[in-house]
Residue, then its C-alpha position, 0 to 999 in steps of 0.5 A: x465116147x459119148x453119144x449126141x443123146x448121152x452128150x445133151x443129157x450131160x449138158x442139161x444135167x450140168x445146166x440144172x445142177x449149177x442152176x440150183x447153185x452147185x458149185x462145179x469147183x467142189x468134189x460134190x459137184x461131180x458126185x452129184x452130177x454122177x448120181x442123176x446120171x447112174x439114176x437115171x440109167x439105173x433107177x434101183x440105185x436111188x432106192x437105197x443111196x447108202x447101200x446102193x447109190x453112194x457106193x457105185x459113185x465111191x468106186x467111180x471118183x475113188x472115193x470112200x462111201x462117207x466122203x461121197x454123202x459128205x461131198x454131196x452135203x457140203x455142195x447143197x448146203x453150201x451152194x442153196x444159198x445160190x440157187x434159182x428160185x423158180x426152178x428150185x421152186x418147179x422141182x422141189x414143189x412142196x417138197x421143202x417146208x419153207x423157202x429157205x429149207x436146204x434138201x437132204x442128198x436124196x431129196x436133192x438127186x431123186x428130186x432132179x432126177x425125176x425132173x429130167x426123166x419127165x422134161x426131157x423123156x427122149x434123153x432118158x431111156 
C-alpha cells in the first residue's frame, strides 16, 4: 500500500512523463516511469543504467535488460514528437542541441529525475 507522499509522487511522476509525450499504452511507459522512481529512491542506480539501472527495472517488469533500453527507446523516440514544448524546454534546458533533438534513455530519466527532486523536495527523500 502506497503512502499519501508515495501516491502523489506516483502522480506527478505519470503527469510529467505524459506531459513529455510518453505514451502509457507501450511497455516503456511503465519502464520509464519505474526508473524516475528507483532513481529517485536510490539515486546510485542512475550512475550506470546498463549495470545498474536496466537490470533492477529488468528483474521488476520481467523483462530482459536489452528489452528494458529497447522499451525505454521506442517510447521517447516515438512519442517526442508529442511533447510539450515548455516543459521539455524547463527540464531539458540546453541539454538537447535543437528543438527537434530526441534525449537518449539516460538523459531522458537523469533529466526528469532531478526536475522532480528540485520541484517537489518534499515527496523525495
Amino acid at each position: 500500500m502506497l503512502t499519501r507522499l508515495e501516491n502523489e509522487l506516483e502522480m506527478i511522476i505519470s503527469e510529467t512523463v505524459l506531459t513529455l509525450g510518453i505514451s502509457p499504452n507501450t511497455r516503456g511507459y511503465q519502464c520509464i516511469k519505474l526508473s524516475i522512481s528507483a532513481c529517485l529512491k536510490t539515486p546510485e542506480l542512475a550512475d550506470n543504467f546498463s549495470a545498474r539501472l536496466y537490470p533492477y527495472i529488468a528483474g521488476q517488469m520481467g523483462m530482459t535488460v536489452g528489452a528494458v533500453e529497447r522499451a525505454i527507446r521506442h517510447a521517447i523516440s516515438s512519442g517526442w514528437y508529442r511533447h510539450d514544448e515548455e516543459l521539455s524546454a524547463e527540464i531539458f534546458r540546453k541539454l538537447l542541441q535543437s528543438r527537434i533533438d530526441i534525449p537518449m534513455n539516460t538523459l531522458f530519466i537523469t533529466a526528469v529525475t532531478e526536475w522532480i527532486r528540485l520541484h517537489y523536495p518534499e515527496l523525495v527523500d
